[in-house]
MIBA-847378 format. One record per residue (C-alpha): residue number from 1; x, y, z. Coordinates in steps of 0.1 Angstrom, whole numbers. Layout:
(r NUM (X Y Z)),
...
# end
This chain:
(r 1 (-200 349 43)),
(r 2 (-168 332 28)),
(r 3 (-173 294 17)),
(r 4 (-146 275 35)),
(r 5 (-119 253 13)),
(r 6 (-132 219 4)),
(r 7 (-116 195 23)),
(r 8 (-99 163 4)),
(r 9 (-98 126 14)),
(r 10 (-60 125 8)),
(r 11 (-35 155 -1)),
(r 12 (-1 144 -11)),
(r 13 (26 163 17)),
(r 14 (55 169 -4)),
(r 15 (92 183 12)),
(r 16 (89 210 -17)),
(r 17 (123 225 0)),
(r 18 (143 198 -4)),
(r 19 (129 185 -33)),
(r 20 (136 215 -54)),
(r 21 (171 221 -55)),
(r 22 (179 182 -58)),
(r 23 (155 181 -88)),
(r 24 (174 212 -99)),
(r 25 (210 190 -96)),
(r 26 (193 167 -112)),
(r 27 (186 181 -142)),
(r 28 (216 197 -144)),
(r 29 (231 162 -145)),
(r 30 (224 148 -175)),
(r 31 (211 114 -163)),
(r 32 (179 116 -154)),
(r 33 (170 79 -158)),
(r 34 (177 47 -138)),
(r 35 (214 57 -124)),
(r 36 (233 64 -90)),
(r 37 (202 83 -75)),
(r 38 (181 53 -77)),
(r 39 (209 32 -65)),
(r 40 (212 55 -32)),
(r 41 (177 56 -27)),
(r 42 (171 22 -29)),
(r 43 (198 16 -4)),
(r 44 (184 42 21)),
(r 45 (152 27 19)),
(r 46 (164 -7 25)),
(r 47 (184 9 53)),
(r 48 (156 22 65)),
(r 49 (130 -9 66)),
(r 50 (163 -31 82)),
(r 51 (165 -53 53)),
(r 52 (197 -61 31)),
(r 53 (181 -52 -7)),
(r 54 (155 -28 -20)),
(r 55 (150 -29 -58)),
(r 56 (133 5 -75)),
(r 57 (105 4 -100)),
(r 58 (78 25 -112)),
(r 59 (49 20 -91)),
(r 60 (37 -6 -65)),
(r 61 (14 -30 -90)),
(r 62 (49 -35 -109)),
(r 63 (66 -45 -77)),
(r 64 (37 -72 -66)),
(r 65 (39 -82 -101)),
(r 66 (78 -88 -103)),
(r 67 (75 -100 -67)),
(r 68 (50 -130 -77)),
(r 69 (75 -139 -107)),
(r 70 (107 -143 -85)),
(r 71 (87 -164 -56)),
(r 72 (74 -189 -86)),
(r 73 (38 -184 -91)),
(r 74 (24 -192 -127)),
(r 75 (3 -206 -148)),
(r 76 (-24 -225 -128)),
(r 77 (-8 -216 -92)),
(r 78 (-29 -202 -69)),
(r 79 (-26 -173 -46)),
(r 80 (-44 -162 -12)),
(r 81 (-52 -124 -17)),
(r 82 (-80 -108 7)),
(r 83 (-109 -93 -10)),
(r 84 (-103 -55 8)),
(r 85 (-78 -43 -14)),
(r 86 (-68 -21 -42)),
(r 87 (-72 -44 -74)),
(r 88 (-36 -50 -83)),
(r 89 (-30 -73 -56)),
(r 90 (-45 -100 -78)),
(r 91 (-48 -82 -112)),
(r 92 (-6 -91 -114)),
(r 93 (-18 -128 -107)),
(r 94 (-41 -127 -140)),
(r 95 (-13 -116 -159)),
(r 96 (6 -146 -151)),
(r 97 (-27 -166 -155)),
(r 98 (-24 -177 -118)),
(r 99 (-59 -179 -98)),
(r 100 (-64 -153 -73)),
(r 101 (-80 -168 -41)),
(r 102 (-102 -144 -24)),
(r 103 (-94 -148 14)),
(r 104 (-127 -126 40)),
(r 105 (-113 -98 64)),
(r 106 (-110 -95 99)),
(r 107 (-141 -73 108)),
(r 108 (-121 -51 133)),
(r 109 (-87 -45 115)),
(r 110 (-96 -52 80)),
(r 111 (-66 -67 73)),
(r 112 (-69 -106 61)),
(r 113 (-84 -135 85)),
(r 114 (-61 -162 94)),
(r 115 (-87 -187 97)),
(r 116 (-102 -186 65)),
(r 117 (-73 -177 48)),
(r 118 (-58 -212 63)),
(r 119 (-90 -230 53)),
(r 120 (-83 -219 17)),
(r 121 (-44 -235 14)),
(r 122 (-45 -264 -14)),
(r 123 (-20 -278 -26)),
(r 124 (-18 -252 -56)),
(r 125 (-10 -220 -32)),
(r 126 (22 -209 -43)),
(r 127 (21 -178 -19)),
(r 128 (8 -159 4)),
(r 129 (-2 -121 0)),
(r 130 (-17 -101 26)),
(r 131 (-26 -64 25)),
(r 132 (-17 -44 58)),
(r 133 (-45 -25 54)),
(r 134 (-50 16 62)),
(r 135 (-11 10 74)),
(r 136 (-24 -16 100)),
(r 137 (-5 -47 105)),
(r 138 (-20 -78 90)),
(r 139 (-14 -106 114)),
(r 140 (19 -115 107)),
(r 141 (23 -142 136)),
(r 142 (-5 -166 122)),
(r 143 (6 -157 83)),
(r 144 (46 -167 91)),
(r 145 (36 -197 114)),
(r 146 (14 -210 80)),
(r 147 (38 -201 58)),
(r 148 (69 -221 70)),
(r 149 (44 -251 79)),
(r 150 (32 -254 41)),
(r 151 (67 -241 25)),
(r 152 (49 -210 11)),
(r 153 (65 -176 7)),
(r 154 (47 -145 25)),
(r 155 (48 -116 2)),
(r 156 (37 -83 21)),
(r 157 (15 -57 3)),
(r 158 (27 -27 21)),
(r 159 (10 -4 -3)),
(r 160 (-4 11 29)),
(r 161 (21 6 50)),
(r 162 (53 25 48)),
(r 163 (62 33 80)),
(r 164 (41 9 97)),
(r 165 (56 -13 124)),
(r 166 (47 -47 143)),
(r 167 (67 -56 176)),
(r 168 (89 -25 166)),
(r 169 (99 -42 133)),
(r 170 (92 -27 99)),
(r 171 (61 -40 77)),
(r 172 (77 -53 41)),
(r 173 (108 -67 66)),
(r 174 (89 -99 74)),
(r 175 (82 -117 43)),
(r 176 (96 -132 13)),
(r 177 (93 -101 1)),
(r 178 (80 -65 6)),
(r 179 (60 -44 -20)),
(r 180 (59 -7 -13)),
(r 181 (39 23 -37)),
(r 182 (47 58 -36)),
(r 183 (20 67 -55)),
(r 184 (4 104 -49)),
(r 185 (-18 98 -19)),
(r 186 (9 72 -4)),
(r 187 (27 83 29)),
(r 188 (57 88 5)),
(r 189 (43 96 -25)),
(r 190 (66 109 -52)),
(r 191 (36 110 -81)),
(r 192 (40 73 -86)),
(r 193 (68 48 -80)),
(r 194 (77 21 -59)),
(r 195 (100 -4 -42)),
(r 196 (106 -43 -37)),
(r 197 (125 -54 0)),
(r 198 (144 -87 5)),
(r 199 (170 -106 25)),
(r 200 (170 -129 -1)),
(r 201 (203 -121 -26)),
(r 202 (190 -144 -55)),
(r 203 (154 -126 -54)),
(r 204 (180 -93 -58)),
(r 205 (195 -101 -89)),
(r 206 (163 -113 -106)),
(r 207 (147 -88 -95)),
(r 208 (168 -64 -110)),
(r 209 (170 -81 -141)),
(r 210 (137 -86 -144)),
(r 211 (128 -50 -141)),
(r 212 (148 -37 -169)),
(r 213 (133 -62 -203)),
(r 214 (158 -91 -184)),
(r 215 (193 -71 -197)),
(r 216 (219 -81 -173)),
(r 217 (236 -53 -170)),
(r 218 (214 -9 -166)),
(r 219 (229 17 -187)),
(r 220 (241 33 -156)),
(r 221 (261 2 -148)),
(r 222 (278 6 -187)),
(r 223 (281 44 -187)),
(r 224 (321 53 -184)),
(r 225 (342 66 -203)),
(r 226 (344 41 -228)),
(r 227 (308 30 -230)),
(r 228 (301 -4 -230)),
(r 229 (271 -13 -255)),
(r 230 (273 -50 -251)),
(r 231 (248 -65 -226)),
(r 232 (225 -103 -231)),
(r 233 (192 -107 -222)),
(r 234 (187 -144 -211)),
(r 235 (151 -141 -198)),
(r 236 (116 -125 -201)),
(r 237 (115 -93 -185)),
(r 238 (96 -57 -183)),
(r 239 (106 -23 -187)),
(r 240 (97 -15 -143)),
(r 241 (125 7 -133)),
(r 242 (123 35 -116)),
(r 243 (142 67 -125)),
(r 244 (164 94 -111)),
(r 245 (136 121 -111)),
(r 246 (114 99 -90)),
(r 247 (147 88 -71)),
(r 248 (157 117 -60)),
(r 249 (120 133 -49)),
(r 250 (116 97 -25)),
(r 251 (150 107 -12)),
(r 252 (138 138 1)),
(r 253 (106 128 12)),
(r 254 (122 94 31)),
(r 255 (135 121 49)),
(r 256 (100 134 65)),
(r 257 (82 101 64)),
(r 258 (84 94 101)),
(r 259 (79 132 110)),
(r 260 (45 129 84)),
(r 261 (37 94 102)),
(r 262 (38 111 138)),
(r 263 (15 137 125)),
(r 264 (-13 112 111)),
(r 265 (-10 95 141)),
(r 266 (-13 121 163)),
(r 267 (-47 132 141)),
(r 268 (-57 96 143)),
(r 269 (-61 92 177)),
(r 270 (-76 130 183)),
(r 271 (-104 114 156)),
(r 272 (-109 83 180)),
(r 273 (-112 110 208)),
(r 274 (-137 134 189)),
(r 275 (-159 110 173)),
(r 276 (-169 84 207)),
(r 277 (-199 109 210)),
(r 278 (-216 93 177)),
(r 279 (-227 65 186)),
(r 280 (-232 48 150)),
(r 281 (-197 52 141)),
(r 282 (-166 29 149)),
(r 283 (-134 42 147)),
(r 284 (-104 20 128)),
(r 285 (-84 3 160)),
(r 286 (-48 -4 164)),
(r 287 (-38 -33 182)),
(r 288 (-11 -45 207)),
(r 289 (20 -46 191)),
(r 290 (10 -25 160)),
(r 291 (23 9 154)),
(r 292 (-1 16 124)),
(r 293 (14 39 92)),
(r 294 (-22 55 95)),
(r 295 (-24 55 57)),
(r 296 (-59 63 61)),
(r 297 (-93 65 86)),
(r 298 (-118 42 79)),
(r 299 (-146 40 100)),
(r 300 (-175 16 100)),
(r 301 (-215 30 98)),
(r 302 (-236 10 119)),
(r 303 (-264 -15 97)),
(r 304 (-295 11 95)),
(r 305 (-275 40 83)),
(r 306 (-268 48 51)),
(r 307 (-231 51 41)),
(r 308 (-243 66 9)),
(r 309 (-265 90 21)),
(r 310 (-235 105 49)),
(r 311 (-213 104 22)),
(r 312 (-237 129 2)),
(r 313 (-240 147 33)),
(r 314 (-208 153 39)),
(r 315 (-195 166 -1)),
(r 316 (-223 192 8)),
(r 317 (-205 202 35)),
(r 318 (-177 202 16)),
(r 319 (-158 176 28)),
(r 320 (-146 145 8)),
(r 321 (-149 111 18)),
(r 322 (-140 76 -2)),
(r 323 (-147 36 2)),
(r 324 (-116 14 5)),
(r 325 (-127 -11 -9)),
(r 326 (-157 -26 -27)),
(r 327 (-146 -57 -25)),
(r 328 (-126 -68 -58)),
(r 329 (-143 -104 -62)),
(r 330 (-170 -84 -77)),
(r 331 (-154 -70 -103)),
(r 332 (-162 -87 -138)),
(r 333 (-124 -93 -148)),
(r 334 (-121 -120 -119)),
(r 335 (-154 -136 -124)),
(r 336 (-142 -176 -139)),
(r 337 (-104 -166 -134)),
(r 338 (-106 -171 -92)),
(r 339 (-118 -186 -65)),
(r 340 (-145 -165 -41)),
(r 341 (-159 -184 -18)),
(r 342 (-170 -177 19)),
(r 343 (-167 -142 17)),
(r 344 (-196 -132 43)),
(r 345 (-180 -103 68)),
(r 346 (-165 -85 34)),
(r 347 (-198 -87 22)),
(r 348 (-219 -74 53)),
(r 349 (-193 -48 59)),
(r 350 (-182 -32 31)),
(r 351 (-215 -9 24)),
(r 352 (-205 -1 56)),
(r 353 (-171 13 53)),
(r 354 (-161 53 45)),
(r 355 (-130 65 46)),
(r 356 (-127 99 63)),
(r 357 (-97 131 52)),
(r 358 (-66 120 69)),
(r 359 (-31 136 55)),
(r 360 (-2 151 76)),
(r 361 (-15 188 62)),
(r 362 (-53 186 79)),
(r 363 (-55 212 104)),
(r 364 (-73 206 142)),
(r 365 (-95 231 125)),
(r 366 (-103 210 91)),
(r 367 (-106 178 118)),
(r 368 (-133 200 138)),
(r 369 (-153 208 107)),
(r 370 (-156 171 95)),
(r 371 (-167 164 130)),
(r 372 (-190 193 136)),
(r 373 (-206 181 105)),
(r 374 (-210 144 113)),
(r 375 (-228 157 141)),
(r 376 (-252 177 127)),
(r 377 (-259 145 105)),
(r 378 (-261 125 137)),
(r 379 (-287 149 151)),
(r 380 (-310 146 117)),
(r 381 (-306 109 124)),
(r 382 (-326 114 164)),
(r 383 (-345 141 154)),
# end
């Protein structure tokens, strides 16, 4: 009897036949670094979320980290982050020796709660910096309303989220700023990479300043015929940029990112049909107003089942699952550099939490298997 293919949490969907040839063009060039193809995609994309800028870099923790910079925050500052997140949403505050304030989720969606978040405003917040978590929308309504009462920018962490809509606007087109990753298992990955969104022309400059080491003007923007050498750097900045490579590979996949979107929501809600017969799983919601990116499935165990123990189950069965996230007050690098206080649901629920394959390539037939097998480990559970 043939062993059937392990299936993955997450498998990057690349657009390998339009990628090719460009990459080919590219090469061919003789700029492969930041130049005109990072210039169009970063128009596209900006295009694309309905916002007037979109600055390139090299992956999403640069962009929350140049993002931060241009809204203010430093030395002392403090910054509401939730807790369910990927750790650079407040490792880029360390580096700016800012104090991450650990803000408790929203037991249904995940995403940041309003009410403690607002409990935690001081007058040290410098910003705000929700996670839309899974692709979900955090709740932007409450997070703009406190924002423009205490003068605080909102800067989304759409690391999740590209694609992702609320009241059929674009996620990263409601903040300050927007903070996008197109990192491997992102719905646009390109291997790594990602993108900063503003209305604000000012941020724009700095931004691109900042990105590449604070020189005012790229080598693209001095390549002619007559090369121009001279440039002045007048500030602090980082070597961030993106490059043409990367460009041109998020071009091509920008152009299958609602397609892909459509397909994980379409396997999305066949999971919420599938699994309602186990009755010790819930099933990640979407609410009113939200059109989720579906970035992935995370469903919660109920208290008396052990997460661990399915999890096991499951990788012998061949299927891979994953936890998003532990939450990242515990780690040892923010212990006496935040504040992590009143953290109870994260607490209670993340032992609680698995993330299940979800990827515009799973098959119906893939989707059947995982279920199939959380069944049989339901049916150990009565037996």
């Amino acid at each position: 009897m043939t062993t059937p293919p392990n299936i993955p949490v997450f498998k990057p969907h690349m657009n390998k036949a339009r990628i090719l040839p460009e990459l080919e063009k590219i090469l061919d060039s003789g700029w492969i670094g930041l130049g005109p193809k990072t210039k169009e995609f970063e128009d596209r994309f900006a295009s694309w979320v309905g916002t007037k800028y979109a600055v390139a870099v090299n992956s999403c923790t640069a962009a929350l980290h140049l993002a931060i910079l241009v809204a203010g925050v430093g030395e002392g500052d403090e910054v509401l982050v939730p807790t369910l997140t990927f750790a650079s949403t407040a490792l880029v505050l360390l580096y700016e020796k800012a104090i991450p304030v650990f803000v408790d989720c929203d037991p249904r969606t995940l995403c940041v709660n309003v009410e403690d978040l607002e409990r935690k405003i001081t007058p040290k917040t410098k910003a705000i910096m929700p996670v839309h978590f899974g692709g979900h929308a955090a709740p932007l309504d409450e997070l703009l309303a406190l924002s423009r009462k205490h003068h605080i920018p909102l800067i989304e962490d759409c690391a999740h989220a590209a694609g992702g809509r609320y009241k059929n606007k674009a996620l990263g087109s409601f903040g300050a700023l927007g903070c996008f990753s197109f990192h491997a298992v992102k719905n646009l990955p390109t291997a790594d990479g990602g993108m900063i969104v503003t209305d604000n022309p000012e941020y724009d400059r700095l931004l691109r300043r900042l990105r590449w080491l604070g020189i005012d003007k790229d080598t693209w923007t001095r390549s002619d015929a007559r090369y121009s050498w001279r440039y002045s750097i007048a500030e602090l900045g980082y070597k961030y940029h993106m490059n043409d490579i990367t460009a041109v590979i998020g071009l091509a996949q920008l152009e299958t990112l609602d397609h892909d979107n459509r397909l994980r929501a379409q396997l999305a809600q066949r999971y919420q049909q599938l699994l309602k017969a186990i009755p010790w799983l819930q099933c990640p919601v979407e609410q009113d107003d939200v059109r989720s990116a579906w970035h992935n499935f995370v469903v919660q165990i109920e208290e008396g089942v052990s997460r661990d123990d399915l999890a096991a189950y499951l990788a012998s069965e061949g299927i891979s699952t994953g936890v998003h996230y532990e939450p990242i007050h515990h780690h040892g690098v923010f212990q006496g550099r935040s504040r992590m206080e009143h953290l109870e649901t994260a607490e209670r629920i993340w032992p609680r939490l698995l993330t299940l394959p979800l990827y515009p390539a799973l098959t119906f037939q893939d989707q059947d298997r995982i279920v199939a097998s959380l069944a049989k480990f339901d049916s150990r559970l009565v037996s």
